[in-house]
MOPAC internal coordinates of N, CA, C and O (Angstrom, degrees):
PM7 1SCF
backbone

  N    0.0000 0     0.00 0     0.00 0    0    0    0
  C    1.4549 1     0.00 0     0.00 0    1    0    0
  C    1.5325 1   111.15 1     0.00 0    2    1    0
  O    1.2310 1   115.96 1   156.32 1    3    2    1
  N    1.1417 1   125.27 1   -23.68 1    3    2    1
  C    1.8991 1   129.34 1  -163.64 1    5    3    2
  C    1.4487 1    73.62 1   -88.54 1    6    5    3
  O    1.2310 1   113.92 1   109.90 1    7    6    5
  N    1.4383 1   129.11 1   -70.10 1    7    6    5
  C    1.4625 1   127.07 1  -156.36 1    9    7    6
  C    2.0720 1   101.80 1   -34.85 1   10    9    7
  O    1.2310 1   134.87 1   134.99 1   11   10    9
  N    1.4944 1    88.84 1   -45.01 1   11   10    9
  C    1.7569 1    92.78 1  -162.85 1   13   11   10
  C    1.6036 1   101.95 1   -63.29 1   14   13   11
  O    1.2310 1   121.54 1   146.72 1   15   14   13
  N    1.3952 1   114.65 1   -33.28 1   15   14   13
  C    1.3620 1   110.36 1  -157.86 1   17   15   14
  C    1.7360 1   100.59 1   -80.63 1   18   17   15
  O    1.2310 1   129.03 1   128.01 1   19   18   17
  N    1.5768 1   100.20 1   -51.99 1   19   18   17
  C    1.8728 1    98.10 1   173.37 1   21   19   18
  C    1.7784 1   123.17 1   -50.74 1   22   21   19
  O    1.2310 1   127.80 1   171.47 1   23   22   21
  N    1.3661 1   102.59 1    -8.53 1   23   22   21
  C    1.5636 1   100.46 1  -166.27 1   25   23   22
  C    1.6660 1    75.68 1   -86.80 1   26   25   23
  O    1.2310 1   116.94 1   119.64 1   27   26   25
  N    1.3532 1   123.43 1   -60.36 1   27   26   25
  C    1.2050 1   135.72 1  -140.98 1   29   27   26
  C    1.8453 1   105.10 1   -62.64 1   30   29   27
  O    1.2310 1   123.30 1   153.32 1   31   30   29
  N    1.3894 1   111.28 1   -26.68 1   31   30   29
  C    1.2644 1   132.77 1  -168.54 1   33   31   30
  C    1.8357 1    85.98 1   -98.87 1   34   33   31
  O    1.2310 1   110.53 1   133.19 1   35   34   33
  N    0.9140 1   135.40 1   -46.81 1   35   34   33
  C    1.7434 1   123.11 1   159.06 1   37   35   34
  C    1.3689 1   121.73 1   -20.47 1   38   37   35
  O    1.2310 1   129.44 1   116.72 1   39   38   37
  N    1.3863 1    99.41 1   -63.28 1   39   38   37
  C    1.4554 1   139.08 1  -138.30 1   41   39   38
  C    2.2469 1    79.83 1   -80.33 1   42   41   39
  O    1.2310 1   136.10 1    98.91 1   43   42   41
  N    1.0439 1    86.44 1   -81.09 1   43   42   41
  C    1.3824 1   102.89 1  -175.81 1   45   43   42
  C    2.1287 1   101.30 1   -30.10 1   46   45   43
  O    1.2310 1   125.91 1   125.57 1   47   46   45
  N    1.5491 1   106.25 1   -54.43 1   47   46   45
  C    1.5789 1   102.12 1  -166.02 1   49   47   46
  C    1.4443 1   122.17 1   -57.73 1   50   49   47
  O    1.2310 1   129.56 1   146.59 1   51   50   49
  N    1.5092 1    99.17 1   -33.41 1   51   50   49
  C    2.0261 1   128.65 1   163.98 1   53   51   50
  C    1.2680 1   106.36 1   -40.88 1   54   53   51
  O    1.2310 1   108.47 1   126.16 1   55   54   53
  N    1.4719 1   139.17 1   -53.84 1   55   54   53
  C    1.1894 1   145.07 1  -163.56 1   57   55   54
  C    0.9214 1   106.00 1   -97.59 1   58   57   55
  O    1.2310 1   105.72 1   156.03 1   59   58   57
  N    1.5788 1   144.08 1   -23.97 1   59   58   57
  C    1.1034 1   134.94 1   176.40 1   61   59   58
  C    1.7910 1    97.20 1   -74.99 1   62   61   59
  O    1.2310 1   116.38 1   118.23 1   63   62   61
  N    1.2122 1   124.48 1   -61.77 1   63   62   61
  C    1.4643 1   122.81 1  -168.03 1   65   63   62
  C    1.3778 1   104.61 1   -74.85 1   66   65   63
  O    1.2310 1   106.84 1   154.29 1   67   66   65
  N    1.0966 1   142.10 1   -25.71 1   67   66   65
  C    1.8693 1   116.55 1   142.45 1   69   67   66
  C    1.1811 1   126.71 1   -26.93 1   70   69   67
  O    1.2310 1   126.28 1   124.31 1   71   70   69
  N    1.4767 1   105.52 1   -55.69 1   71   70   69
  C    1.7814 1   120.57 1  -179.15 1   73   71   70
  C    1.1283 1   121.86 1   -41.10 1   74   73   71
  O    1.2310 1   131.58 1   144.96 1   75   74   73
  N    1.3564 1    95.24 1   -35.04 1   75   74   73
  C    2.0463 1   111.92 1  -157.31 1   77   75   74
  C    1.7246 1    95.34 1   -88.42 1   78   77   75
  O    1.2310 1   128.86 1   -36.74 1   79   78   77
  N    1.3813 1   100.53 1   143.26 1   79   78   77
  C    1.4574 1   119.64 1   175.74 1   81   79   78
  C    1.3593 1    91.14 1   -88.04 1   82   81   79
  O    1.2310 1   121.02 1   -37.61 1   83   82   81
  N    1.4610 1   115.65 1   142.39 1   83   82   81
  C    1.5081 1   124.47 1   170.37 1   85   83   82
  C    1.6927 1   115.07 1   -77.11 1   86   85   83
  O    1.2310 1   132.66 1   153.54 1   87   86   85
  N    1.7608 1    93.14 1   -26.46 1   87   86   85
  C    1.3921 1   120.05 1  -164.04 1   89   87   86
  C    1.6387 1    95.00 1   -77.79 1   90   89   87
  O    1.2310 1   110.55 1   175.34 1   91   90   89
  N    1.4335 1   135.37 1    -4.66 1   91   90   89
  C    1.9572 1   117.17 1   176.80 1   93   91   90
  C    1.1995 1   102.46 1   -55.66 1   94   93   91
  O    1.2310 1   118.74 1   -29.83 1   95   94   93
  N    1.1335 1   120.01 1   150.17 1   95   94   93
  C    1.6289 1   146.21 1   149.48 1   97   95   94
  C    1.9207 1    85.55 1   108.44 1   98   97   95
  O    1.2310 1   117.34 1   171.84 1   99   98   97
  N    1.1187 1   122.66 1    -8.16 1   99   98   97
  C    1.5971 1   116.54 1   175.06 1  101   99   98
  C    1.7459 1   121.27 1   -49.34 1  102  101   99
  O    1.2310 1   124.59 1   -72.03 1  103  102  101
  N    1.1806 1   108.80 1   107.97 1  103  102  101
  C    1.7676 1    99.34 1   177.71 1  105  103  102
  C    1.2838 1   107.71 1   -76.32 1  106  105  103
  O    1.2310 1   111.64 1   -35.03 1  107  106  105
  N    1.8377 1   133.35 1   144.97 1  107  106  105
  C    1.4891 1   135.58 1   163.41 1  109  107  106
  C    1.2295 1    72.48 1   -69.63 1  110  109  107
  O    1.2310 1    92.78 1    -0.54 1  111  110  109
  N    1.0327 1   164.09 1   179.46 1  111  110  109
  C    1.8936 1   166.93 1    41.78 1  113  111  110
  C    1.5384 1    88.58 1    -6.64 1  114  113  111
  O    1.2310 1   126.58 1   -85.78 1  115  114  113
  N    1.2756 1   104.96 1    94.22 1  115  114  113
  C    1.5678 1   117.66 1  -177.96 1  117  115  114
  C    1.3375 1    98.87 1  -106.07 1  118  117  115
  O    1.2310 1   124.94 1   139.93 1  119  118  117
  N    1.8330 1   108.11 1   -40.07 1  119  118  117
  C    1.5989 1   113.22 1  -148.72 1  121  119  118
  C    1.3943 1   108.99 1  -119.37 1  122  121  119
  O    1.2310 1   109.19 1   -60.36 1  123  122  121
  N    1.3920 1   137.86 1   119.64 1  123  122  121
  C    1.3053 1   124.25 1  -159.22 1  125  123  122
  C    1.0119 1   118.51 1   -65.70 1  126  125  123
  O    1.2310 1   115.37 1  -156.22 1  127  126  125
  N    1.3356 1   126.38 1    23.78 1  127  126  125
  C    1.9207 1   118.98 1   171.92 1  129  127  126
  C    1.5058 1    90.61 1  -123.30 1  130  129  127
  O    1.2310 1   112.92 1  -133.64 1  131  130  129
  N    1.0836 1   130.97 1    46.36 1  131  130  129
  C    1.4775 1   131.11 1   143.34 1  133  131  130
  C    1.7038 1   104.26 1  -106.97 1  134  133  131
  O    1.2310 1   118.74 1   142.94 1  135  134  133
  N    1.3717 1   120.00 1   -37.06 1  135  134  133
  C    1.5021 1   116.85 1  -169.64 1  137  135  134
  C    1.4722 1   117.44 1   -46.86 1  138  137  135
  O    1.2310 1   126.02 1   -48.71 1  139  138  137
  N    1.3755 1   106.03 1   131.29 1  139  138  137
  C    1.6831 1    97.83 1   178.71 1  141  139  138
  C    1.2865 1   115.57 1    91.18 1  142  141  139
  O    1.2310 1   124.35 1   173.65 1  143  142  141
  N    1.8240 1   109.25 1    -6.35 1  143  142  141
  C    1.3549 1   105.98 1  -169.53 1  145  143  142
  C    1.2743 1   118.63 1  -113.93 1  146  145  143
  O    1.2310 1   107.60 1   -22.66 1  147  146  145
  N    1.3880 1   140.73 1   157.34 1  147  146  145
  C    1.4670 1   125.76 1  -177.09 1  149  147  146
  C    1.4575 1   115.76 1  -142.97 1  150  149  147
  O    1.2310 1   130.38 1   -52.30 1  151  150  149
  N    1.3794 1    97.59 1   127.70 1  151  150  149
  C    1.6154 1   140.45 1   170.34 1  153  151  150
  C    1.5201 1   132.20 1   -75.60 1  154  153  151
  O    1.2310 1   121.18 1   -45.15 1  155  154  153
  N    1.9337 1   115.35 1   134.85 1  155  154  153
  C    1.3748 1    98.11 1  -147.87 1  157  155  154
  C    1.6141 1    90.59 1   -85.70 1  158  157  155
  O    1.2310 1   120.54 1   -14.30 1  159  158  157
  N    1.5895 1   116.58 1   165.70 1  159  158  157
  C    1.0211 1   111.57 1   162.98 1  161  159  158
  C    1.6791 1   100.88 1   -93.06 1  162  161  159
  O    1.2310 1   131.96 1   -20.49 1  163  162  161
  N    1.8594 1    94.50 1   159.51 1  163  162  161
  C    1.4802 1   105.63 1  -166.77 1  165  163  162
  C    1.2533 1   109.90 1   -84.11 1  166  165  163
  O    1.2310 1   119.56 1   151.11 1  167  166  165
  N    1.4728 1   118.45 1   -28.89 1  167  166  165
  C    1.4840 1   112.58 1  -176.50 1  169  167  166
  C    1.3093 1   114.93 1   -89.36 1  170  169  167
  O    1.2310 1   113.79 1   153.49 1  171  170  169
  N    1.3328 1   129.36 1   -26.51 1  171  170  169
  C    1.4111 1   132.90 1  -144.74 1  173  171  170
  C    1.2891 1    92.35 1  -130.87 1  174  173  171
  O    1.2310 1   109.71 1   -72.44 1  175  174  173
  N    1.5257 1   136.91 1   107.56 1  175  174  173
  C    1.7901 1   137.50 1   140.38 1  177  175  174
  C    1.6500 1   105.72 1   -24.07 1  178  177  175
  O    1.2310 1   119.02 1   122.86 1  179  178  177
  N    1.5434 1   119.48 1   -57.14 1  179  178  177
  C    1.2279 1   103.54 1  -148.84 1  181  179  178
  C    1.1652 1   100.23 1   -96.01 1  182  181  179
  O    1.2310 1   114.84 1  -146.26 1  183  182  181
  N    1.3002 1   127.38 1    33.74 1  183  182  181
  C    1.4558 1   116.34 1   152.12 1  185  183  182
  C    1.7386 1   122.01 1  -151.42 1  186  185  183
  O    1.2310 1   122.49 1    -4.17 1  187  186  185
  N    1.2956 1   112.84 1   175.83 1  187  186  185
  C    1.3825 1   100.29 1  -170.94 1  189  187  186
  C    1.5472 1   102.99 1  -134.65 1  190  189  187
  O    1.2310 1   116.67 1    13.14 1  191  190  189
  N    1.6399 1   123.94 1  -166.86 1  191  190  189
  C    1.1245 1   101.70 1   166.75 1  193  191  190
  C    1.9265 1    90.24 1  -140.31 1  194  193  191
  O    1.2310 1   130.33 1   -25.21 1  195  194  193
  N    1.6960 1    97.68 1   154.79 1  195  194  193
  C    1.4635 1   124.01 1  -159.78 1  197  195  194
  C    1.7947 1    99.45 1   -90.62 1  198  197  195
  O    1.2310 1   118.40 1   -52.27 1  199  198  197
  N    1.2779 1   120.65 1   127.73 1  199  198  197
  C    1.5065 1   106.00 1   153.00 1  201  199  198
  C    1.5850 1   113.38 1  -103.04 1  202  201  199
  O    1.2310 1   125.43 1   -49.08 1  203  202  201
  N    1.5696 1   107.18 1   130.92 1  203  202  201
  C    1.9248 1   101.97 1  -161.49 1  205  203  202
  C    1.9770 1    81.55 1  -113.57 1  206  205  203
  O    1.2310 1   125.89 1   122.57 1  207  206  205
  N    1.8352 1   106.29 1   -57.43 1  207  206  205
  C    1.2679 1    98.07 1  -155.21 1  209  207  206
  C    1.7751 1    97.41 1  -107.88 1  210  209  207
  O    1.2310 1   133.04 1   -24.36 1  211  210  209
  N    1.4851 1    92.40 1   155.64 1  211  210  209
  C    1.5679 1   104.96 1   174.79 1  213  211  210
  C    1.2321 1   111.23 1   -71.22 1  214  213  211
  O    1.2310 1   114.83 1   -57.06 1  215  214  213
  N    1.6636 1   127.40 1   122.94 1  215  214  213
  C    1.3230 1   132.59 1   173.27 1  217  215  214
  C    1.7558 1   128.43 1    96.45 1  218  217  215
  O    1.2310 1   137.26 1   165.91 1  219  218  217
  N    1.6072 1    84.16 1   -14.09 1  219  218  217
  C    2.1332 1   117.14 1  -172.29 1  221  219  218
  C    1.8062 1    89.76 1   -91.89 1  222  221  219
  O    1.2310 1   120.31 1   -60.01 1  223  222  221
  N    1.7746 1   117.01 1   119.99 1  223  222  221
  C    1.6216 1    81.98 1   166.21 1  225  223  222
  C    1.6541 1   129.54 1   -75.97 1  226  225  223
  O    1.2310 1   119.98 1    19.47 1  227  226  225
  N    1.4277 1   117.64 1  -160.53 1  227  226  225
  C    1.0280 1   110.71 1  -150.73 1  229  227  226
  C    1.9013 1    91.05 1   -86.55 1  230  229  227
  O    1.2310 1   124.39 1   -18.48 1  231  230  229
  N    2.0263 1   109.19 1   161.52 1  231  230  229
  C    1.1062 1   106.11 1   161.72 1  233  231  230
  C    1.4148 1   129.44 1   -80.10 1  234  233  231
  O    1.2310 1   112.90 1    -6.55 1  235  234  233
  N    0.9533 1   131.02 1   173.45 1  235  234  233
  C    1.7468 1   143.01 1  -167.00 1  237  235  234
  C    1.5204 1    93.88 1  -107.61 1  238  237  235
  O    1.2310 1   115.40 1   -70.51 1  239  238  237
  N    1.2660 1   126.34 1   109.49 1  239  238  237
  C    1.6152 1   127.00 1   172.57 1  241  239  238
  C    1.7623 1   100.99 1  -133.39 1  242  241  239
  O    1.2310 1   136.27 1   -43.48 1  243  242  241
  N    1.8401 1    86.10 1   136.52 1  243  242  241
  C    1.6301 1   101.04 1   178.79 1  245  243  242
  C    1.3258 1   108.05 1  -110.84 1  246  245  243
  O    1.2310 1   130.56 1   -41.92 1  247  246  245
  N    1.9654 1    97.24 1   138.08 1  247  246  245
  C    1.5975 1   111.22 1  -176.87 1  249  247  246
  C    1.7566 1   107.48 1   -50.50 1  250  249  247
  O    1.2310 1   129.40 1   -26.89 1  251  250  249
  N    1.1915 1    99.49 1   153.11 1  251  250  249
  C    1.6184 1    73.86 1   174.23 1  253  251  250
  C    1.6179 1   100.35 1   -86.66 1  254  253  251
  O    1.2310 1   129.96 1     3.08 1  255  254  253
  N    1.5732 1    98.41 1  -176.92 1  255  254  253
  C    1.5607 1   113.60 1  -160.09 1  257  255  254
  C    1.1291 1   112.02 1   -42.72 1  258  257  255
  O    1.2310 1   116.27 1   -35.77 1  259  258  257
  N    1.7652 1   124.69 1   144.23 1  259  258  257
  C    1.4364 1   119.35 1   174.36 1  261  259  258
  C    1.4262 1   114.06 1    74.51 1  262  261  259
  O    1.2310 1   119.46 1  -179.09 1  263  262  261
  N    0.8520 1   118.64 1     0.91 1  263  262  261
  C    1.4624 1   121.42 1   144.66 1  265  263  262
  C    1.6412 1   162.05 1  -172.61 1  266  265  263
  O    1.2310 1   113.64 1     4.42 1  267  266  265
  N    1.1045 1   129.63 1  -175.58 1  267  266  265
  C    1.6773 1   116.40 1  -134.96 1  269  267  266
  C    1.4909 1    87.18 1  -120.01 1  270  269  267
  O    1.2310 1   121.12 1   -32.78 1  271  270  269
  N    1.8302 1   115.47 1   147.22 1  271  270  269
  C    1.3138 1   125.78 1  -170.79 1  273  271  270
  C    1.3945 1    84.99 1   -93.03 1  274  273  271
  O    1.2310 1   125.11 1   -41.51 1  275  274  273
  N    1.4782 1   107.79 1   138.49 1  275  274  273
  C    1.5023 1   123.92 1   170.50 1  277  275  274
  C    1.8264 1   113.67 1  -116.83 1  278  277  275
  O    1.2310 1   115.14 1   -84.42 1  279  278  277
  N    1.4812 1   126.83 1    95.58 1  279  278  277
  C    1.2007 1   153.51 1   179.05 1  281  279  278
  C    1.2739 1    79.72 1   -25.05 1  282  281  279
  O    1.2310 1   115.91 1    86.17 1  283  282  281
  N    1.5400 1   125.38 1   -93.83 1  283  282  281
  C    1.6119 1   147.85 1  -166.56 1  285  283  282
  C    1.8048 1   113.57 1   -22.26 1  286  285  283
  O    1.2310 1   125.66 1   157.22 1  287  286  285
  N    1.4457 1   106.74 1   -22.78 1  287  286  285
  C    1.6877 1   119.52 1  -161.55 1  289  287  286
  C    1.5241 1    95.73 1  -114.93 1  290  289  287
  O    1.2310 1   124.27 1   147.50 1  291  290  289
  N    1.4806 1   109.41 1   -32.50 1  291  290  289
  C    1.6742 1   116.62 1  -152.05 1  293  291  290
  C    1.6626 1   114.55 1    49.50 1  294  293  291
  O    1.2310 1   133.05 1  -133.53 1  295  294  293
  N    1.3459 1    92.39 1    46.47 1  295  294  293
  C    1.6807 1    85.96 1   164.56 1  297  295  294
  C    2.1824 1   106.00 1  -162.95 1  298  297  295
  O    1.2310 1   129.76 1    -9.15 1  299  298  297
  N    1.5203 1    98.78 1   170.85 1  299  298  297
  C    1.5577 1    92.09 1   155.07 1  301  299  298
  C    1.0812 1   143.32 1   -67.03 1  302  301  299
  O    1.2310 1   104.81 1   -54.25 1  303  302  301
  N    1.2725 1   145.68 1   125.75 1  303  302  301
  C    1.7894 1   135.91 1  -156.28 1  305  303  302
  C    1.8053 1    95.44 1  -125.40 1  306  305  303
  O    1.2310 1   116.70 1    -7.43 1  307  306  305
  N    1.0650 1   123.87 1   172.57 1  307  306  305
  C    1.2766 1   118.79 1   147.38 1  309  307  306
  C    1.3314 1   127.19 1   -77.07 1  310  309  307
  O    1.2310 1   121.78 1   -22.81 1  311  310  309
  N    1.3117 1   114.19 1   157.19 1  311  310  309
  C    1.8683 1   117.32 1  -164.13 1  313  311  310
  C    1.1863 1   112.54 1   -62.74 1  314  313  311
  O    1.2310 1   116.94 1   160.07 1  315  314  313
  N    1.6352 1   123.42 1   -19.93 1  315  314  313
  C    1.4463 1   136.45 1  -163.18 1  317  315  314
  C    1.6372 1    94.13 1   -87.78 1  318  317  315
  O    1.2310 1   108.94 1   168.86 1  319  318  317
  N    0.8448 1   138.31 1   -11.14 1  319  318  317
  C    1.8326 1   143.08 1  -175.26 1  321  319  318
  C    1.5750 1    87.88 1  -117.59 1  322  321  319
  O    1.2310 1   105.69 1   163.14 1  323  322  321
  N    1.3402 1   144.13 1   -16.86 1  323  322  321
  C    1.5667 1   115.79 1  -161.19 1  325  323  322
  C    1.3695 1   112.77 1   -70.54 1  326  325  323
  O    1.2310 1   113.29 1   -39.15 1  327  326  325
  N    1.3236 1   130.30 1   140.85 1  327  326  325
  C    1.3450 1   124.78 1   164.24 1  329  327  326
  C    1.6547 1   118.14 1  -108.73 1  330  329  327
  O    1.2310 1   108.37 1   -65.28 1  331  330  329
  N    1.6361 1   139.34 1   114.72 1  331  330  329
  C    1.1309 1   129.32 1  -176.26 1  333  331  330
  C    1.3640 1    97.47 1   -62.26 1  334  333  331
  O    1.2310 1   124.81 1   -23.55 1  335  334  333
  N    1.9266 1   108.38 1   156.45 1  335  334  333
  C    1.0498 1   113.80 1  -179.93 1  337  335  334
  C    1.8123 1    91.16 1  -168.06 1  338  337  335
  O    1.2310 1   132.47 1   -49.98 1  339  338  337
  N    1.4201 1    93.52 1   130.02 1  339  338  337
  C    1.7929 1    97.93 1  -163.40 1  341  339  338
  C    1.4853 1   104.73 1   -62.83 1  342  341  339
  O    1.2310 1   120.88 1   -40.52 1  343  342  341
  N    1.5616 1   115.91 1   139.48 1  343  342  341
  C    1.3097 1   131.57 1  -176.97 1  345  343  342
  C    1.2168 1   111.24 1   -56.73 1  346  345  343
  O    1.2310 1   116.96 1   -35.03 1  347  346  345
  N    1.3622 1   123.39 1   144.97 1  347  346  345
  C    1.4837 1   117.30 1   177.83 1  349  347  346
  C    1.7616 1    91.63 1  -128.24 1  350  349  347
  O    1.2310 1   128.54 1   -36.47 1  351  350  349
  N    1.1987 1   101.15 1   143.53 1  351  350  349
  C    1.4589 1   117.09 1   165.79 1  353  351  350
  C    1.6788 1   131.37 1   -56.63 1  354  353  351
  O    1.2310 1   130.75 1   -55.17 1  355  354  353
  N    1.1488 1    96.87 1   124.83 1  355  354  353
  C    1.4817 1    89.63 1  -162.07 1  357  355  354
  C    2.4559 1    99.67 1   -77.89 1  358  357  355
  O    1.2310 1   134.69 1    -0.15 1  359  358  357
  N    1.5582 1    89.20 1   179.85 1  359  358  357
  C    1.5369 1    79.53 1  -170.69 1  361  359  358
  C    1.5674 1   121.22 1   -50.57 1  362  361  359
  O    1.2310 1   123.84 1   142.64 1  363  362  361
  N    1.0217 1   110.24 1   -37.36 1  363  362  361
  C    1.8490 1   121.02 1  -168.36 1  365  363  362
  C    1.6098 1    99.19 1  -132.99 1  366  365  363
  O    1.2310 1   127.64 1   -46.06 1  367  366  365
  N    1.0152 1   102.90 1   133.94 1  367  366  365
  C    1.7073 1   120.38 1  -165.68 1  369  367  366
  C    1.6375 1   103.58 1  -114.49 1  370  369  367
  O    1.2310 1   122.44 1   -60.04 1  371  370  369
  N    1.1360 1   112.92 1   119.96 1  371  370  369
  C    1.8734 1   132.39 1   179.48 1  373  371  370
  C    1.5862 1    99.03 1   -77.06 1  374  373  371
  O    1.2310 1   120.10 1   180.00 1  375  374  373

Protein backbone atom coordinates (compact mmCIF):
# COMPACT_ATOMS: atom_id res chain seq x y z
CA UNK A 1 0.00 0.00 0.00
CA UNK A 2 2.98 2.85 0.82
CA UNK A 3 4.48 1.59 -2.59
CA UNK A 4 0.85 2.55 -4.17
CA UNK A 5 0.53 5.74 -2.34
CA UNK A 6 4.41 7.05 -3.05
CA UNK A 7 4.02 6.11 -6.75
CA UNK A 8 0.66 7.85 -6.67
CA UNK A 9 2.14 11.01 -4.85
CA UNK A 10 5.04 10.76 -7.83
CA UNK A 11 2.64 10.56 -10.31
CA UNK A 12 0.63 13.50 -9.02
CA UNK A 13 4.20 15.91 -8.53
CA UNK A 14 5.02 15.16 -12.61
CA UNK A 15 1.83 16.82 -13.55
CA UNK A 16 1.87 19.41 -11.39
CA UNK A 17 5.50 20.64 -12.68
CA UNK A 18 4.51 20.18 -16.38
CA UNK A 19 1.68 22.59 -15.58
CA UNK A 20 3.92 25.22 -14.24
CA UNK A 21 5.33 27.83 -16.65
CA UNK A 22 9.03 28.24 -15.86
CA UNK A 23 8.40 31.66 -17.50
CA UNK A 24 6.05 33.27 -13.98
CA UNK A 25 7.42 36.34 -12.64
CA UNK A 26 8.49 37.06 -16.62
CA UNK A 27 7.78 40.85 -17.55
CA UNK A 28 6.48 41.46 -21.56
CA UNK A 29 8.44 44.97 -20.91
CA UNK A 30 5.36 46.30 -22.57
CA UNK A 31 5.47 49.58 -20.45
CA UNK A 32 8.43 51.83 -20.29
CA UNK A 33 8.87 51.88 -16.52
CA UNK A 34 9.77 48.28 -16.49
CA UNK A 35 12.97 48.97 -18.85
CA UNK A 36 16.17 48.61 -17.07
CA UNK A 37 14.30 47.02 -14.40
CA UNK A 38 14.54 43.60 -12.76
CA UNK A 39 12.08 40.97 -11.73
CA UNK A 40 12.29 37.92 -9.44
CA UNK A 41 12.05 34.77 -11.11
CA UNK A 42 9.37 32.48 -9.45
CA UNK A 43 11.00 29.26 -9.62
CA UNK A 44 14.63 29.83 -9.32
CA UNK A 45 16.33 32.21 -6.21
CA UNK A 46 19.37 32.32 -8.24
CA UNK A 47 18.14 34.06 -10.92
CA UNK A 48 16.05 36.88 -12.07
CA UNK A 49 14.75 38.25 -15.15
CA UNK A 50 16.18 41.69 -16.95
CA UNK A 51 13.87 44.18 -18.90
CA UNK A 52 16.55 45.72 -21.66
CA UNK A 53 14.04 46.22 -24.75
CA UNK A 54 10.58 47.85 -25.04
CA UNK A 55 7.95 45.27 -26.14
CA UNK A 56 10.99 42.15 -26.22
CA UNK A 57 10.14 40.08 -22.94
CA UNK A 58 12.35 40.19 -20.26
CA UNK A 59 15.88 38.11 -20.25
CA UNK A 60 16.52 35.17 -17.77
CA UNK A 61 19.98 36.10 -15.96
CA UNK A 62 21.83 33.82 -13.35
CA UNK A 63 23.39 35.17 -10.03
CA UNK A 64 26.63 34.06 -10.36
CA UNK A 65 27.60 31.01 -8.22
CA UNK A 66 26.63 31.04 -4.54
CA UNK A 67 24.24 33.31 -4.78
CA UNK A 68 20.49 34.24 -4.63
CA UNK A 69 18.79 37.46 -6.37
CA UNK A 70 17.06 39.37 -3.64
CA UNK A 71 13.87 41.53 -5.22
CA UNK A 72 13.98 43.74 -1.77
CA UNK A 73 17.99 44.80 -2.54
CA UNK A 74 17.65 44.47 -6.46
CA UNK A 75 20.67 42.61 -6.54
CA UNK A 76 22.62 39.07 -5.86
CA UNK A 77 23.42 38.47 -2.09
CA UNK A 78 24.78 35.33 -0.75
CA UNK A 79 22.29 32.45 0.23
CA UNK A 80 23.33 32.85 3.94
CA UNK A 81 21.58 36.62 3.97
CA UNK A 82 18.63 35.45 1.49
CA UNK A 83 15.28 36.11 2.80
CA UNK A 84 12.13 34.39 0.81
CA UNK A 85 9.61 36.82 0.07
CA UNK A 86 6.45 35.93 -2.16
CA UNK A 87 6.88 36.96 -5.84
CA UNK A 88 4.94 39.75 -6.98
CA UNK A 89 4.09 40.24 -10.57
CA UNK A 90 5.79 42.49 -12.44
CA UNK A 91 3.54 45.29 -14.52
CA UNK A 92 2.96 43.32 -17.90
CA UNK A 93 3.40 39.59 -17.84
CA UNK A 94 5.19 37.62 -21.07
Amino acid sequence: MKIVVALFATVLAIIFVAGVSADAGRSACKDESEIGKTFTHHFDAAKYWLCETLGTPATEVDCPSGLAYMHLLKECIPWASYIWKKPEMPPTVA
